[in-house]
C-alpha positions in Angstrom: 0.0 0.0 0.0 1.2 3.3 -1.0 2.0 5.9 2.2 -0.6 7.1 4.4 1.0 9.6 6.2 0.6 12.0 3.3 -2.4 14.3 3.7 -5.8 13.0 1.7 -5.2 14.4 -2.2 -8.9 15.0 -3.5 -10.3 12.9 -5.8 -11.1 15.1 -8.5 -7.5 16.4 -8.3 -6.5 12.8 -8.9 -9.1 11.9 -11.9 -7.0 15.2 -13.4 -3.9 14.2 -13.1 -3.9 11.2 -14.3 -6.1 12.5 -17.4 -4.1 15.0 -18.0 -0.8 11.8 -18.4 -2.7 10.2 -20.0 -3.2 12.7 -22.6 0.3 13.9 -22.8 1.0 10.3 -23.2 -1.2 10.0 -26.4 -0.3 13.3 -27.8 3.2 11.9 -28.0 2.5 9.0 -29.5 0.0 10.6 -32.1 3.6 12.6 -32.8 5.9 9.7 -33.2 3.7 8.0 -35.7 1.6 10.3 -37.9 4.4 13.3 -37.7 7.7 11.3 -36.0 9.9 14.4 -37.7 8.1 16.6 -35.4 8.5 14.4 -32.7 12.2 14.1 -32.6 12.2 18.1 -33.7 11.3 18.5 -30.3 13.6 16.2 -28.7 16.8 17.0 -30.9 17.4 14.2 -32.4 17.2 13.2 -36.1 14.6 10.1 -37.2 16.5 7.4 -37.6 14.3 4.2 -37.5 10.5 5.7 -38.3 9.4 2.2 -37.9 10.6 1.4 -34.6 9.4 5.4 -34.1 5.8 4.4 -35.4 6.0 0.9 -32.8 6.9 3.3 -30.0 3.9 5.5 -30.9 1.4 2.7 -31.0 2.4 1.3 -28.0 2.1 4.7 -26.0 -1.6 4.4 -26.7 -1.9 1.1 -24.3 -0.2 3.6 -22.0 -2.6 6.5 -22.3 -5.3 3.7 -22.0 -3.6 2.4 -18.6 -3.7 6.5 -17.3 -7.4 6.9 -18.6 -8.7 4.5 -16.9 -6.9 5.0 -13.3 -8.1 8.7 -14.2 -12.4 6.8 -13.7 -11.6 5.5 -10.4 -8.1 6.8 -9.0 -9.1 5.1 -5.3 -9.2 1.6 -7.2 -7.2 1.8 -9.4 -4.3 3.9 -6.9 -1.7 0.4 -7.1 -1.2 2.1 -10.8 1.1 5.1 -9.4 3.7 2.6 -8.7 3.3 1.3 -12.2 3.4 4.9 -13.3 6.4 6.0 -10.9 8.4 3.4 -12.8 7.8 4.9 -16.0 8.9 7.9 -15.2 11.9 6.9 -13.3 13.1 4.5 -16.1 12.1 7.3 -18.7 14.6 9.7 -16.7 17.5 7.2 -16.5 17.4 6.3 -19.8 17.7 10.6 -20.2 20.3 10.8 -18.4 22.4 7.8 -19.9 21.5 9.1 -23.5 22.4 12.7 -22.0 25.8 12.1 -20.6 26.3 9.5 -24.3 25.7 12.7 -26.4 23.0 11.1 -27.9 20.7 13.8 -26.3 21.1 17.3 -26.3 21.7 19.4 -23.0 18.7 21.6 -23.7 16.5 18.7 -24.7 17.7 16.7 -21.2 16.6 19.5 -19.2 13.0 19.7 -20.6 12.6 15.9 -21.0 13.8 15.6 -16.6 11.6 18.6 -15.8 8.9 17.0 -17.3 9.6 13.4 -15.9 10.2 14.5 -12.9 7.1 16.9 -12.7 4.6 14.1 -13.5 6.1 12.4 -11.0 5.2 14.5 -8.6 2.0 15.2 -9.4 1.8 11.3 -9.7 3.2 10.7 -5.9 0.2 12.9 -4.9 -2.2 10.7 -6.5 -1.0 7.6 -4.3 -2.3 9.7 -1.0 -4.3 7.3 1.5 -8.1 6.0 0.5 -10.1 3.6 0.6 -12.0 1.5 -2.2 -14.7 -1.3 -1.0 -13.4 -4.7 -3.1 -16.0 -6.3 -4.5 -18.0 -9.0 -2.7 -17.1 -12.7 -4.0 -19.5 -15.0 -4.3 -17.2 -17.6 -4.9 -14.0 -18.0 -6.9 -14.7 -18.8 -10.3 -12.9 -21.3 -12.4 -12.2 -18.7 -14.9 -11.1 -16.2 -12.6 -8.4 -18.5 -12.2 -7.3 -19.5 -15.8 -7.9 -15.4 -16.5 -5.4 -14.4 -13.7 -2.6 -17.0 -14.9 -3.2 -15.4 -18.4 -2.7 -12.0 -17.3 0.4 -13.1 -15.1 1.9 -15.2 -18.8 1.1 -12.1 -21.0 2.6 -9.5 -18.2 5.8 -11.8 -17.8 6.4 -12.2 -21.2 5.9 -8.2 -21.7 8.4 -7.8 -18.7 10.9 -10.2 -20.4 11.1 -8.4 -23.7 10.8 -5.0 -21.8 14.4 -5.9 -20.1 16.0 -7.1 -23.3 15.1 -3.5 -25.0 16.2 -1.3 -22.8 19.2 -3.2 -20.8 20.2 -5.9 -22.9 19.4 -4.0 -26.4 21.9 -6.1 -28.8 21.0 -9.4 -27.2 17.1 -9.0 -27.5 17.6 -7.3 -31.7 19.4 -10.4 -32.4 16.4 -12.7 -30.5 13.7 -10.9 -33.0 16.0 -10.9 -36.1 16.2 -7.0 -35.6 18.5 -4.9 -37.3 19.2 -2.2 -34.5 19.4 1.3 -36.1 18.1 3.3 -33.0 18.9 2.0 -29.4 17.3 5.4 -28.1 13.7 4.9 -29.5 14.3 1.2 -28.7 14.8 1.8 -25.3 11.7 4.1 -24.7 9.7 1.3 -26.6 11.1 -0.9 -23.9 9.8 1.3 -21.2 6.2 1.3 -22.7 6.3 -2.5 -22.9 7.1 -2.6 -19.3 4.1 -0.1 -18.5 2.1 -2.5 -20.0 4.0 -5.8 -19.1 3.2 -4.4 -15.1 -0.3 -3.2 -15.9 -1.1 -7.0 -16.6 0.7 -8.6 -14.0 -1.7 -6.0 -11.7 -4.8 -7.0 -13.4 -3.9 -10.5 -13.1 -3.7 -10.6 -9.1 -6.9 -9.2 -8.6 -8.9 -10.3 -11.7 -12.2 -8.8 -10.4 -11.0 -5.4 -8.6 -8.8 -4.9 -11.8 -11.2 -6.7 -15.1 -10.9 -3.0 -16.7 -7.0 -2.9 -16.7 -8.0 -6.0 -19.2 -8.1 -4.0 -22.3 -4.4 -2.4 -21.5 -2.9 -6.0 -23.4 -6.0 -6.3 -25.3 -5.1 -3.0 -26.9 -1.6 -3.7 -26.9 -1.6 -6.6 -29.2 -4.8 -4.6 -31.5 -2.7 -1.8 -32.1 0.3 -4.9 -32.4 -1.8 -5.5 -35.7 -1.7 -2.2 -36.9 2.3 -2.2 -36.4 2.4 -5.2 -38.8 0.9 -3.8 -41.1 3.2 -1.1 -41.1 6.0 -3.1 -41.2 4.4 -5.0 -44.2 4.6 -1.1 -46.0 8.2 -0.5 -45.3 9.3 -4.1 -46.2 11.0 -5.3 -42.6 9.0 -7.9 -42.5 7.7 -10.8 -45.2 3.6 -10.9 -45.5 4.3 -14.5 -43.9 5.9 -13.2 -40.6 3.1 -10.8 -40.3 0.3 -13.3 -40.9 2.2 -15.2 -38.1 2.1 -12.1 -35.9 -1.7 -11.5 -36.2 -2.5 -14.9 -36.0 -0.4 -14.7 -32.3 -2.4 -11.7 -31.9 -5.5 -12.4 -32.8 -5.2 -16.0 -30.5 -4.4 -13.6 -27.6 -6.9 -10.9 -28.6 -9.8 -13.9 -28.4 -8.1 -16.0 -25.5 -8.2 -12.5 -22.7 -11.7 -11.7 -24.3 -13.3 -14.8 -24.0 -11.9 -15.4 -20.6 -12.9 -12.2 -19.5 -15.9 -12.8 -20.6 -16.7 -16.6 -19.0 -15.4 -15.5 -15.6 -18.1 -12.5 -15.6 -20.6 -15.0 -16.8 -19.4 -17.1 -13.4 -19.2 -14.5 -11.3 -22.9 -13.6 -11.9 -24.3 -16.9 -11.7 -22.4 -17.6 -8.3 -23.8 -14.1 -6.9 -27.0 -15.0 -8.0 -27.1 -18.0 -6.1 -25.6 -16.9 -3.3 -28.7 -14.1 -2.9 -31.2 -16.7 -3.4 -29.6 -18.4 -0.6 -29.2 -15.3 1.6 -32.8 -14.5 0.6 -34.1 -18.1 1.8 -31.9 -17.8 5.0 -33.9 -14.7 5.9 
């Protein structure tokens, strides 16, 4: 549990700042992939990969997603500020490092660390005590279960492939078949993948507190689709390795959905059994 010592942040306060992320978030990535020169304008640096620069910017909508819904119930949903301190904190090492390389200019540091480090304030505020009832369980359902251990496979596999693009960068381009032309935009690809990669593992320990946090990965591998495609237009990858990636995508898209959807069917029919019972009883 976050601290509690901190004085009680007001809700609304919260619902804003995590909108407001959120929205930076998927301004940003709007930027990488429909105008990725104007992107790196900002940040000083040249385009050098637009595809991985496009991946990036797809991938940055999952996060906005993960920020937009914390923003509906920030009491909830308030185990997401560590998720979100992370980002920032890996986002401003990886400044730093790039910084201190010469890969990033002085002027673009500064801004990109006063803006890290400002969200992460306002973030820190947003993890302020309160309370959210849990829901009540009627029982554990089956797929509850199966639903959780998917969460915890996707989120692990995200966290894997998060490590190898940003700290082991050469080991995890030669593991995809990747020609690396931009470690930079690889790493910050890296960071979104473990944004969402720890959004799932959170959804998968509470399946029915956290069922909204669902779509994060759903979206993730829809907007996975879209990055095929693409790839298909600047020729990195054969139309047979992106059927295989949609196929993979599609199997995931189904397999979260469908689970989601039996454990709700579950859940209901154990509550309503339950009432009858506590209705007979009385």
């Amino acid at each position: 549990m976050l601290p509690s010592s901190r004085p009680e942040t007001p809700c609304s306060v919260k619902r804003a700042i995590f909108a407001v992320t959120g929205a930076l978030e998927l301004v940003f990535g709007g930027l990488l992939y429909f105008w990725p020169q104007l992107a790196f304008a900002l940040l000083g640096r040249p385009v050098v990969d637009p595809v991985i620069a496009h991946q990036y910017g797809l991938f940055l909508a999952s996060v906005a997603l993960m920020y937009a819904i914390a923003s509906i119930d920030p009491i909830r949903y308030r185990q997401l500020v560590w998720v979100a301190l992370v980002q920032r904190g890996a986002e401003l090492v990886a400044a730093v490092i790039d910084w201190r390389d010469g890969a990033l200019p002085s002027s673009s540091f500064a801004m990109l660390a006063g803006v890290e480090v400002g969200i992460g304030a306002l973030l820190w505020l947003c993890g302020s005590s309160g309370t959210s009832p849990r829901p009540k369980r009627a029982a554990r359902a089956r797929s509850e279960a199966w639903l959780g251990r998917a969460l915890f496979a996707f989120g692990g596999l995200q966290v894997f492939w998060a490590v190898l693009s940003t700290i082991f960068v050469q080991l995890g381009a030669r593991l995809l078949g990747w020609k690396l032309q931009d470690p930079y935009t690889t790493q910050q690809q890296g960071i979104a993948l473990l944004v969402i990669g720890l959004t799932s593992l959170l959804a998968g320990s509470d399946v029915r507190r956290y069922r909204a946090l669902i779509w994060v990965p759903v979206s993730s591998q829809a907007l996975g689709v879209a990055n095929a495609v693409n790839e298909l237009r600047f020729g990195t990858i054969s139309p047979t390795v992106a059927l295989i990636q949609w196929t993979i995508q599609a199997a995931i898209i189904a397999g979260l959905l469908g689970l989601a959807a039996a454990e709700e069917r579950e859940y209901a029919g154990a509550a309503g059994v339950t009432e009858g019972v506590h209705q007979r009883s009385s």
